[in-house]
C-alpha positions in Angstrom: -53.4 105.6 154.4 -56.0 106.9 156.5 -57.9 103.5 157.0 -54.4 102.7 159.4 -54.8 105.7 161.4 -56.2 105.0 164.7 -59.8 104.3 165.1 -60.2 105.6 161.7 -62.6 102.9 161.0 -64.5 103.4 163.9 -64.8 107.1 163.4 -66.3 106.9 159.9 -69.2 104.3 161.3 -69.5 106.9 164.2 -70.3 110.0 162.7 -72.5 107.4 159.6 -74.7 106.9 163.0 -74.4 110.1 164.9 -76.1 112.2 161.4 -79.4 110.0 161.9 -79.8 108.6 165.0 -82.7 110.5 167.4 -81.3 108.3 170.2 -77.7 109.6 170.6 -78.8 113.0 169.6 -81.2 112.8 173.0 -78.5 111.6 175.4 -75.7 113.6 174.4 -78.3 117.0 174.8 -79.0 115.3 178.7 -75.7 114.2 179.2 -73.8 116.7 178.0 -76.0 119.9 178.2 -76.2 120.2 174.3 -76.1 117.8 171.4 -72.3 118.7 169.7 -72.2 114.7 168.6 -69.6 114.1 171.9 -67.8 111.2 171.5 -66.1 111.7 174.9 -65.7 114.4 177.3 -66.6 118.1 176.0 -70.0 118.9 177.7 -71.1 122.5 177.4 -69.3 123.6 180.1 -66.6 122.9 178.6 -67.4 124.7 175.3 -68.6 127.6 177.0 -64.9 128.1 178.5 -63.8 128.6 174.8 -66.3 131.8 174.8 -63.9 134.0 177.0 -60.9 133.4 174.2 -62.5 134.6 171.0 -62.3 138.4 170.1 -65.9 139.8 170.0 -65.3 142.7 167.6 -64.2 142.2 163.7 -64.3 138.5 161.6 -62.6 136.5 164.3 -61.3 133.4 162.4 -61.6 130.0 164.5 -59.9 126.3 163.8 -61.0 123.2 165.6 -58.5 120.8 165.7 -60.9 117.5 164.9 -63.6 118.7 164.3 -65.9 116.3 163.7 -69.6 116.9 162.4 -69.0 120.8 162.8 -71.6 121.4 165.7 -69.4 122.5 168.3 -68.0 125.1 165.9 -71.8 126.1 165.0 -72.7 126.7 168.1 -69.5 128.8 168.6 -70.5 130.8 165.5 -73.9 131.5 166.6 -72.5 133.4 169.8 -69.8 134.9 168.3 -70.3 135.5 164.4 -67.3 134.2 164.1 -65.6 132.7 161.1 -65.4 128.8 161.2 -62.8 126.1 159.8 -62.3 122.7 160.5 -60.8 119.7 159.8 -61.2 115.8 161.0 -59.6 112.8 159.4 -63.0 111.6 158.9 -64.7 111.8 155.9 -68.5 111.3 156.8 -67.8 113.8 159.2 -66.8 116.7 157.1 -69.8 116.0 154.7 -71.8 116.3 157.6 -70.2 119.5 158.5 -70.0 120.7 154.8 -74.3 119.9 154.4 -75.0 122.0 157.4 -72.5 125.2 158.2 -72.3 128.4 156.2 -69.6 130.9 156.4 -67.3 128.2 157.2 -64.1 126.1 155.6 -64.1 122.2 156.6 -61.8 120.1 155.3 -60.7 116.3 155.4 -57.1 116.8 156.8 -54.6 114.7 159.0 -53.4 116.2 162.1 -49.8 116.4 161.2 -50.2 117.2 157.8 -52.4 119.2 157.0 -51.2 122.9 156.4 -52.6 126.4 156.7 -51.4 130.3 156.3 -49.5 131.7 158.5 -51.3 134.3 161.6 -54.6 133.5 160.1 -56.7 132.5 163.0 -57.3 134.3 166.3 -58.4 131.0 167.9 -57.4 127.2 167.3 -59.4 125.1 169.7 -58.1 121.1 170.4 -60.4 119.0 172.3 -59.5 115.8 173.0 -57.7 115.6 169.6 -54.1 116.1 170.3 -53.6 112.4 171.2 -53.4 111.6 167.3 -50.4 113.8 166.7 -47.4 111.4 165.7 -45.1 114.7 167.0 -46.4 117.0 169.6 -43.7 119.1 169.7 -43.5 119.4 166.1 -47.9 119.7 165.4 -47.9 122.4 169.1 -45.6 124.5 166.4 -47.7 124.6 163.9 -50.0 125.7 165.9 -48.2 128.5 166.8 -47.4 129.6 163.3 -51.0 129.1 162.4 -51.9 131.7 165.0 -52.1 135.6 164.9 -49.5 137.5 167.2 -52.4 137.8 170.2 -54.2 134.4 168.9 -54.9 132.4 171.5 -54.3 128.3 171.8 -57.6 126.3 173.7 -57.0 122.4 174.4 -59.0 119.7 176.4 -56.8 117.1 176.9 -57.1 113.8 179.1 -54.5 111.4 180.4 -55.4 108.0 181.6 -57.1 106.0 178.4 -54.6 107.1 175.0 -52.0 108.6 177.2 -51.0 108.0 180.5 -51.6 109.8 183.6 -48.3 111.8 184.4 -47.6 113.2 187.9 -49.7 116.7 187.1 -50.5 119.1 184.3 -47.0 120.7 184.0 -45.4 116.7 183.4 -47.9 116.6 180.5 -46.5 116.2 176.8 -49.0 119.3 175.9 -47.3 121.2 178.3 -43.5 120.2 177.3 -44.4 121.0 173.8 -46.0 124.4 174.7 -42.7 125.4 176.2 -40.7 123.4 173.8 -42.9 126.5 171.1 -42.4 129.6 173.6 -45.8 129.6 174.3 -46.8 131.1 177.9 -50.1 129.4 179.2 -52.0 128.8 182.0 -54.0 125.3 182.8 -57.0 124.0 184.8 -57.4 120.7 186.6 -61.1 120.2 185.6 -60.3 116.1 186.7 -63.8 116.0 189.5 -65.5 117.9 186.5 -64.5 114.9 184.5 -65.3 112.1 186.5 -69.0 113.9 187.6 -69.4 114.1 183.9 -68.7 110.3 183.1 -71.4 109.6 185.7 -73.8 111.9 184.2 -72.8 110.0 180.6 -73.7 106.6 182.1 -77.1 107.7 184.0 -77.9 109.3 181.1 -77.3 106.4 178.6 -79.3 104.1 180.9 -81.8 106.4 180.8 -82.2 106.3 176.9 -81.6 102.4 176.5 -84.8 101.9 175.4 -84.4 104.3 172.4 -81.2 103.0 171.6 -82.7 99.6 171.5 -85.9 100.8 169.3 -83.2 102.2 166.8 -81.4 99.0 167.1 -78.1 100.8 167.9 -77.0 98.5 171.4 -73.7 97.8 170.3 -73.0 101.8 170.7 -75.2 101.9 173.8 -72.3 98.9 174.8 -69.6 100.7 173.9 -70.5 103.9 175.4 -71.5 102.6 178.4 -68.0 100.7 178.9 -66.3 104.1 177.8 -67.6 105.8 181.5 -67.0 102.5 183.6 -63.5 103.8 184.3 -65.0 106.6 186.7 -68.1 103.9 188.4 -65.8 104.5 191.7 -64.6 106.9 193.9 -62.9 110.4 192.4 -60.0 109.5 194.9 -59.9 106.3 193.0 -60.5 107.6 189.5 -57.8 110.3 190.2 -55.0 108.1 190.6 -55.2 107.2 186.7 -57.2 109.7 185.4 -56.6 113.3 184.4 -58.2 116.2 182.6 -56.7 119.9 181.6 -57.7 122.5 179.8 -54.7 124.5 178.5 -55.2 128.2 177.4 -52.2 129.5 175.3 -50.4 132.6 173.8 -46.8 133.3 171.8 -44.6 135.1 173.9 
């Protein structure tokens, strides 16, 4: 059953607030540089790194692994023209998706489980959803068999609050399963990135507390606001338990 998946729960009451509220809506477009309902670490920066890795000629077909409300994926289309699928465990979230996205596929799916053709996308993006696979190695090849011979394989992933902080990117259980899939790739350490942006996240909640009050929404503005206190210190400091990578991907 879903409902025991984790943060399931939490998820569906997320995304329930995230379609209506003004509030969240303002501070993710000042924290994060644009309004993709973040719930965690993908600020536009970020998304924009995504840009150099889908085809600009033809129907490219993109997956986001997670997708949430869709608005990532929406903004991806409007650079590209690209094709857009989705899936998230959540269901609020795919109606959301659904109500607002044309020429797109969005569908309530469990990572794990949920199946697609074979070499039918020339992107699958992953940001900060690879945590919730119950076998990397296993998920990483589907992946691969979901991807076209020159497809391409983008993750965000984070050690340090679901996952542990390993020694570097290459002790990582993204990486082991990339190589586990003969998958060449390379990685960025975008950790300082990471911690800057948690500090922007909490200077920019403050910033909207009154809003978030008015809309009678503090328990988020709580949680939130204890989601960046991991990074209210030094990077030095932060570094020693925290880690961020983005992985880029191919099939050899």
């Amino acid at each position: 059953m879903k409902e025991n998946l984790l943060f399931y729960s939490a998820y569906e009451s997320f995304y329930k607030m995230a379609e209506h509220s003004n509030a969240f809506a303002s501070y993710c477009q000042d924290a994060f540089g644009a309004n993709f309902s973040q719930d965690g670490f993908s600020d536009l920066w970020q998304v924009e790194q995504i840009l150099k890795y889908i085809p600009k000629t033809g129907h490219p077909h993109i997956l986001d692994i997670g997708c949430g409300n869709g608005k990532m994926l929406q903004y991806l289309q409007k650079q590209t023209g690209a094709l857009i699928h989705g899936f998230d465990y959540s269901e609020n979230a795919i109606e959301s998706a659904v109500r607002h996205t044309t020429d797109s596929e969005f569908r309530v799916g469990v990572i794990g489980e949920i199946e697609y053709p074979s070499q039918i996308f020339d992107t699958v993006i992953s940001m900060d959803s690879l945590y919730f696979a119950p076998d990397m190695r296993r998920f990483v090849g589907q992946i691969r068999n979901w991807l076209k011979p020159e497809g391409v394989f983008f993750a965000g992933y984070e050690e340090g609050d679901l996952v542990s902080r390993t020694e570097n990117a290459e002790t990582t259980i993204v990486a082991q399963a990339l190589r586990q899939n003969d998958f060449t790739y390379q990685w960025q350490d975008i950790s300082r990135q990471t911690w800057a942006m948690l500090n922007r996240k909490r200077e920019s909640l403050i910033r909207h507390q009154h809003a978030f009050m008015e809309e009678q929404l503090m328990d988020w503005y709580d949680m939130i606001f204890e989601q960046t206190a991991c990074a209210a210190c030094s990077f030095e400091e932060f570094n020693r338990y925290h880690a961020r990578y983005i992985f880029v991907a191919r099939k050899t």
